[in-house]
Phi, psi and omega in degrees: 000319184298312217276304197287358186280301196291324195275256207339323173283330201266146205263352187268163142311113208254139204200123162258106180256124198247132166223120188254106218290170179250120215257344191249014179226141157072001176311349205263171164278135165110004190265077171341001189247330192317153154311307191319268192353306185277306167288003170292295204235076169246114187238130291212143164244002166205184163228078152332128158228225189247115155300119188286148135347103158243177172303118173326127166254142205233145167222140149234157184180147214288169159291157175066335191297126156286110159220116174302145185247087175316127166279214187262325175293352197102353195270145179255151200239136172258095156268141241190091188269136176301132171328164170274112191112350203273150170269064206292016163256024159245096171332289177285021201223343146304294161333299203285311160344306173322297196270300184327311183293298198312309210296349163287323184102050176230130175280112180271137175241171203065171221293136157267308174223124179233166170217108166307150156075018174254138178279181206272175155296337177279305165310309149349281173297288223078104142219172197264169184275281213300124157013134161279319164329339216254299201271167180276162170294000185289271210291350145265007190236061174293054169081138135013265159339279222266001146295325165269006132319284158305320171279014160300310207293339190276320186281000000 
């Protein structure tokens, strides 16, 4: 309960891994799968519990401007707002920024990289606005053809 409490609290993406025997497959004595089995030897592989709620940590700071950030544990974060002037439209020139800050131990903050002109994943793919639950089989069964199009495409 604490773990799903916590995954439920984070404002972030959060992964549970639950693991549960299945009581109607594999059920039997001797069977590694069983309920009996499994709650004989289920042993905790760490101990979590439920994270409280803390206060935001907030920074401002200039372009170009270098500032330590206390976290909440004591660790400190060396942050770095990217200069006045910066191109966030050159991909390697991104990169290389990137790795120039890190090897100081300074974190960049701000648009780093952008690519004009790119398009969502629905454009990309050519796909339709409607639901696939939505369309009939003409439109999800194009033929033959463009099936052996595609495994043209495969070999």
């Amino acid at each position: 309960m604490p773990l799903i409490k916590g995954a439920l609290s984070h404002r972030g993406a959060a992964l549970i891994d639950v693991i549960s025997p299945c009581v109607a497959f594999n059920n039997h004595a001797g069977s590694t799968k069983s309920y009996d089995y499994v709650r004989a030897h289920n042993e905790a592989v760490n101990r979590l519990d439920f994270m409280p709620h803390r206060d935001a940590i907030t920074a401002m700071y200039a372009p170009g401007e270098v500032i330590e950030v206390t976290q909440h544990d004591g660790s400190v974060l060396r942050l770095r707002k990217l200069a006045e002037g910066y191109d966030p439209g050159d991909r390697l020139a991104a990169m290389t920024h990137i790795a120039t800050y890190e090897a100081r131990g300074e974190v960049l903050t701000g648009l780093l990289y952008v690519r004009a002109g790119a398009e969502d994943l629905h454009g990309h793919l050519n796909t339709v606005d409607t639901a696939l639950n939505r369309l009939g089989d003409k439109d999800l069964c194009p033929g033959s053809a463009a099936l052996a199009a595609i495994n043209a495409e495969l070999v």
